[in-house]
N, C-alpha and C positions, 0 to 999 in steps of 0.2 A: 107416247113417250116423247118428250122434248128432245131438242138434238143434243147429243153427248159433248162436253165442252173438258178441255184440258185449261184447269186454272193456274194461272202464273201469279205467286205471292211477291208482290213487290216491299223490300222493308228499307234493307239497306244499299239498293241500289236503284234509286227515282232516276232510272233513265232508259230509253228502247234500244237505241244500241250500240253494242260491244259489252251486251248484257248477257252472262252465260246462262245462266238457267233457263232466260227467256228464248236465248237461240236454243237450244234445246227440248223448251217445250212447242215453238213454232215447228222445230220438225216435225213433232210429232204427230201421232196420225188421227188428233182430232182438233178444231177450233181451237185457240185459245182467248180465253177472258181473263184481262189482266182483275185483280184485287189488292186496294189499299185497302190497310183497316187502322185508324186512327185509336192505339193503342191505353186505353182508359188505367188498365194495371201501372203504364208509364205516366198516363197525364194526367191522375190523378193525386201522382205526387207532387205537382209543380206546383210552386208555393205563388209563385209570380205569374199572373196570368196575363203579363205583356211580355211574353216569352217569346225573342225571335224564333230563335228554333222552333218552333210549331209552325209559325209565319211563314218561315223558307221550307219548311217540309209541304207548306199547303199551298204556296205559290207553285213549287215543284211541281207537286200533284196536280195542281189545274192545266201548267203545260202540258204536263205530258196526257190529259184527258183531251187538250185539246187537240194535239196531232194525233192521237187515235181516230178522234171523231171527223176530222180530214179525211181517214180511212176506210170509215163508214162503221167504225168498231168507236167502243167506249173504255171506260175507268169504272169498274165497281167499287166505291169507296162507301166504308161502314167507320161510325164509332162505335166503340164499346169492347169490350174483355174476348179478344180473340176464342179463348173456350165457349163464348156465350152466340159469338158471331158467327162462327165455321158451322154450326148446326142451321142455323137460317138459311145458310149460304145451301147448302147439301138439300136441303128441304126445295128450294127457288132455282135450283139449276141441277141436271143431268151430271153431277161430275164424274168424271172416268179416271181423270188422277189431278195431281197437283204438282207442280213444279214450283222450288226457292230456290235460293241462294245461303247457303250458312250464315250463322251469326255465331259469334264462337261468345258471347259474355254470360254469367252465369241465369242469367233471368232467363236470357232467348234460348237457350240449350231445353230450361224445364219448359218453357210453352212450345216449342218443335215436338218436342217427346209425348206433351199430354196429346197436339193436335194430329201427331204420329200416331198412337194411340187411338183416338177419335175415326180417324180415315182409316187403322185396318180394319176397325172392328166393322167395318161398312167395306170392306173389299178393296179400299181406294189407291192405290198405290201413292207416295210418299214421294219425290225424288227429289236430291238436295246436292248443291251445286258450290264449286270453291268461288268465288268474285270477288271478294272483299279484297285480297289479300295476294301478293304472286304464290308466297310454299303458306302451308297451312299449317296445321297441329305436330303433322308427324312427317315431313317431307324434311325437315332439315332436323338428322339428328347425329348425333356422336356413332363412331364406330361400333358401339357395346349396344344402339338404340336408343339409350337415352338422352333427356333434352339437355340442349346448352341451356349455361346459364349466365355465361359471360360473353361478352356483346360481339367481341373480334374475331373469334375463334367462330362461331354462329356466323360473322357474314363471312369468311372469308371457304366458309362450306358453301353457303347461300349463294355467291357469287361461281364456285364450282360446281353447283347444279344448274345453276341457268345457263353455264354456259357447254354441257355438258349433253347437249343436244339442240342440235341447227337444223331449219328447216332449211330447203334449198333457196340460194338468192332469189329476191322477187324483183320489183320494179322500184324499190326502195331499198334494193341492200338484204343484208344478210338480215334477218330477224329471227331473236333469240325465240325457241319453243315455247317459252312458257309465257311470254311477255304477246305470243298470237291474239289478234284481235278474233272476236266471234261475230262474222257478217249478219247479225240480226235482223239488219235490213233486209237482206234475200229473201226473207219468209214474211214478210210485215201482211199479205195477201193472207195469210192464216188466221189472222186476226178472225175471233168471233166477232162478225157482223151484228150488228144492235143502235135501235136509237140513245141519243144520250140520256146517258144515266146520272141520278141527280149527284152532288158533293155537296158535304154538311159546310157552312161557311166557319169560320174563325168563334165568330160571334153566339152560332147553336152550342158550339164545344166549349163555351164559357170563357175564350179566348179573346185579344184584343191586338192589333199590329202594334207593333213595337217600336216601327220610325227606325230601324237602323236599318243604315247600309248593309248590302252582302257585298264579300267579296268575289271580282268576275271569274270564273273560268278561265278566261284569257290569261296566258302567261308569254311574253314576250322569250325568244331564244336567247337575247342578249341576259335580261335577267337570270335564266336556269346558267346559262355561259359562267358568268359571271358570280353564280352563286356562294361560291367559297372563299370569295375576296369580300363580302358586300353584307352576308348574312349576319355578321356579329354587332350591327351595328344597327342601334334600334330608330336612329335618327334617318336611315337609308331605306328606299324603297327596294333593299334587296332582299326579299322572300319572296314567297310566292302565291303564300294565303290561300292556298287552295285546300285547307286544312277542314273546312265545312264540308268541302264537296269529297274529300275523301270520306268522311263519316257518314254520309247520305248514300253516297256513290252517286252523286250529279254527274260524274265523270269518270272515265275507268281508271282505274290503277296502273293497266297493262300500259295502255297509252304514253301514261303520263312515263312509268317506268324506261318504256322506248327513248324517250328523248333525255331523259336523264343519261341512260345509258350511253347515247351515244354523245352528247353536251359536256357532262359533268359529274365526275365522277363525285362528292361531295352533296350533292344534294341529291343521285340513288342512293345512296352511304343512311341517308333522310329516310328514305321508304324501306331500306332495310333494316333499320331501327323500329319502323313501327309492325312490321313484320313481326320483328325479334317480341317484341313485348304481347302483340296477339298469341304465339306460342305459350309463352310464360303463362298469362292470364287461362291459354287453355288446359295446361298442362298443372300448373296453380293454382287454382279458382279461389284458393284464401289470402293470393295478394288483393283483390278486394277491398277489403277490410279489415287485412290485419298482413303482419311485417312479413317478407320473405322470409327475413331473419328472423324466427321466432326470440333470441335474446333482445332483442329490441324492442319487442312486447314488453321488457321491464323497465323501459325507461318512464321515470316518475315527471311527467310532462305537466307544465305549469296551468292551474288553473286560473286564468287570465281576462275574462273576459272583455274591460276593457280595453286591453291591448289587444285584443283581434279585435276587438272592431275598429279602434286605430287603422289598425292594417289592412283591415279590409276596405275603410275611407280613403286610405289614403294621406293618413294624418302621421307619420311615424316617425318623420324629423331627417328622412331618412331620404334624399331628394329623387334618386333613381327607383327607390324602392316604391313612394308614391305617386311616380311617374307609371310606372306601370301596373298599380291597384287604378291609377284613375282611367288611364286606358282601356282597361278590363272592364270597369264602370261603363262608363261611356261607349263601348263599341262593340264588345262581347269579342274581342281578343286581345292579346297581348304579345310582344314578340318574343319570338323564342329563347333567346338569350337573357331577357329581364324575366324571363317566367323561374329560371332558375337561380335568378338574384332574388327573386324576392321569397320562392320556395325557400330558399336557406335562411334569410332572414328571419321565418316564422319559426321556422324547424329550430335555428342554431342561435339565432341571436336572442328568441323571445321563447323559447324552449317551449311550444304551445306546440299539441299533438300534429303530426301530418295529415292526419283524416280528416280536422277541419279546412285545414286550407285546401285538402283537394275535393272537399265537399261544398265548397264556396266555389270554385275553380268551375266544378260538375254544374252548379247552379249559373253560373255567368258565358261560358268559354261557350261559344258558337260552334268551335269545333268540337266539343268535350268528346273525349273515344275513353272508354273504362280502362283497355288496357294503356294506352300510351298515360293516360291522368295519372295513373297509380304509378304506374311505374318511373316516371317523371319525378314525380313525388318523393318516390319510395328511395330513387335516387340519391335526392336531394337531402335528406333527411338521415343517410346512409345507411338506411335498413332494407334496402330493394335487392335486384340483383345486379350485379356485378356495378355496385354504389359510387360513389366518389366515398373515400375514407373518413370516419366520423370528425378524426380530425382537420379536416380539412374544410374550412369555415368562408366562404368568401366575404371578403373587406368590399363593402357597399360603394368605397371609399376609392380605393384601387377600380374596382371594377367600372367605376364613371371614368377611372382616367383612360382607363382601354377604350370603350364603347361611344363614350358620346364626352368627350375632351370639352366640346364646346358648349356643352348644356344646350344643344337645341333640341332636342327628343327632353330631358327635364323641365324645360323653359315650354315647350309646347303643353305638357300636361300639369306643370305646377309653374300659373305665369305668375305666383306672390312668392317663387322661391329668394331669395336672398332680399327679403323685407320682413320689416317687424312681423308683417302677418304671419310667416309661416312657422310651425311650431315647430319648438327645441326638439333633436334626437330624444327617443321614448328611453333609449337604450343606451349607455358607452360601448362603444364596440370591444375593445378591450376586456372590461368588466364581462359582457355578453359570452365574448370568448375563452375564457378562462372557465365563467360557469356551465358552459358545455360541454366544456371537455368533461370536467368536474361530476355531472351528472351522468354523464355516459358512458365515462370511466367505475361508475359506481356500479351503476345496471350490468355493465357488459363483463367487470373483473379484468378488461383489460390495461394493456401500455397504450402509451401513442406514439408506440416506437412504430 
């Protein structure tokens, strides 16, 4: 009998440590073998196969194979249909249990459960660990148990749970319970020892690099400092882009949460927004694909297709608006504050469903996260939770004068703006505004008082 080995499932969190599951199965009392599996159910849908995102998932992956192999341990990485792979895997190695990390989005919930499934029917024990996220499904809820559904009320519980138990000062200060790092490093000696193990390149997986930049890890204190003064403004290096590595878990949450906390109250305000919508999405699984507000399923949404692709070019007349469709284009992000000029634009000004543009979004956004996408969206569109008001339309127009006065964030991404080259508004903004109210007053039966 080979020797017993505890597997560590790596999905959304490509990193060794201040990794919970992984400190957890390192304590445990056999070997552990880390496993990727290059998910075929996910990349089989991808229509673009110079997809960063695979790129930065498989760069990831080869680091972290190679400080393993420093260790004298490896990376087991598989392609193909996780149901079809975990049987290979059980046949080829002694498992005694498995260790993850949660995923809370509706696909990863059914494949946890079938591979749940799979591992009792063979004895294997299952165990599955919070990381993604600081509170999770059912840690922040209303006094009666159930969930918020409006944003403020939601952190301002979130912020009295974290603070709601302190460990004693350490050598850095007081640090909140929940935001504790997990010393993964102390056990890295548990590693199953093994020569390297092979990884499928870009190339076998039918993939190809994609030439763009990632954004670093690295975030300066002055930047997070500063964040509340600097973030509305898309022409300014003040964000923090670290929007990939949360979706990967390149980096922890906990970490990053620490320095918020103690820097800048406005940019944790950030991580407890995405908090807020992982809840929703677990507690809702049919914001998905369809409106919080089921009345908003009856809005009669314009079958348009030229004008989304306008707006997905970039071509909508609209200069801040195709500032940041071209950004999107060209970099696989967009900044935060033009993500919601141009979501309303689709939604309000050109009445073309939200599922498309958050399905163009899903397809492009480096960061894409199901919950924050949708509910971004669902926002924007006023059919999410706790929405901006349907009436409530933003002026493409007004909003350049706030954000980028000087047109250098516009001038950067549309350098033929104000020459014959660039095309006339697709839209009147007026005219746009009037027929939204118009049609959503119809669906909904409401005022816009």
């Amino acid at each position: 009998m080979s020797t017993p080995v505890s597997v560590f499932w790596h999905r959304r969190d490509l990193r060794l440590n201040d990794n919970a599951g992984l400190y957890h199965a390192l304590r445990g009392p056999h070997p552990v073998l880390p496993v990727f599996i290059f998910d075929r159910n996910i990349l089989d849908d991808l229509v673009v196969k110079k997809d960063p995102r695979v790129e930065f998932i498989h760069q990831n992956i080869s680091e972290m194979k190679r400080q393993l192999e420093e260790m004298g341990a490896s990376l087991l990485v598989r392609y193909g249909k996780p149901e079809e792979v975990w049987p290979d895997i059980l046949q080829e190695f002694n498992v005694a249990s498995v260790y993850t990390n949660r995923d809370y989005e509706p696909y990863a919930t059914e494949r946890d459960t079938a591979i749940h499934e799979l591992l009792k029917a063979k004895n294997i024990p299952f165990h599955t660990f919070k990381d993604h996220v600081i509170f999770e499904k059912d840690e922040v809820l209303k006094s009666d148990g159930t969930p918020y559904t409006v944003f403020t009320p939601y952190s301002r519980r979130w912020l009295e749970k974290l603070d709601s138990k302190k460990t004693p000062p350490d050598e850095n200060g007081s640090t909140s319970f929940y935001l504790k790092s997990y010393p993964s490093a102390r056990h890295f000696s548990n590693f199953f020892k093994t020569s390297p193990l092979s990884l499928p390149s870009l190339e076998n997986m039918g993939f190809e690099p994609a030439g763009i930049p990632f954004p670093s890890t690295t975030v300066t204190r002055g930047l997070i400092k500063n964040y509340d003064k600097t973030r509305n403004f898309p022409a300014v290096e003040g964000t923090s882009r670290l929007g990939v590595h949360f979706r990967f878990g390149t980096i922890s949450i906990r970490e990053k949460a620490r320095h918020a906390q103690s820097l800048n109250a406005t940019y944790l305000n950030e991580l407890i927004w995405r908090d807020f919508y992982s809840q929703i999405l677990a507690h809702f699984p049919h914001v998905a694909d369809r409106a919080f507000k089921p009345a908003y399923d009856r809005i009669k949404w314009r079958q348009a297709p030229d004008d989304f692709d306008k707006w997905c070019k970039g071509r909508t007349g609209y200069p801040i608006v195709d500032a940041g469709m071209r950004e999107l284009n060209a970099t696989g992000y967009m900044h935060n504050r033009v993500r919601m000029i141009v979501a309303s634009f689709l939604t309000k000004h050109l009445l073309i469903d939200w599922r498309l543009g958050e399905a163009y979004f899903a397809q492009k956004l480096l960061d894409f996260d199901l919950a924050s996408n949708s509910g971004g969206w669902q926002w924007a569109a006023g059919c999410g939770t706790d929405a901006a008001p349907y009436f409530r339309i933003f002026n493409p127009a007004e909003q350049t004068k706030k954000f980028d006065p000087e047109y250098k964030y516009i001038r950067k991404w549309v350098p033929e703006f104000g020459t014959p080259a660039y095309p006339a508004p697709i839209v009147d903004h007026r005219f746009a505004r009037e027929r939204c109210l118009d049609v959503y007053k119809k669906a909904l039966g409401a005022s816009s008082e």
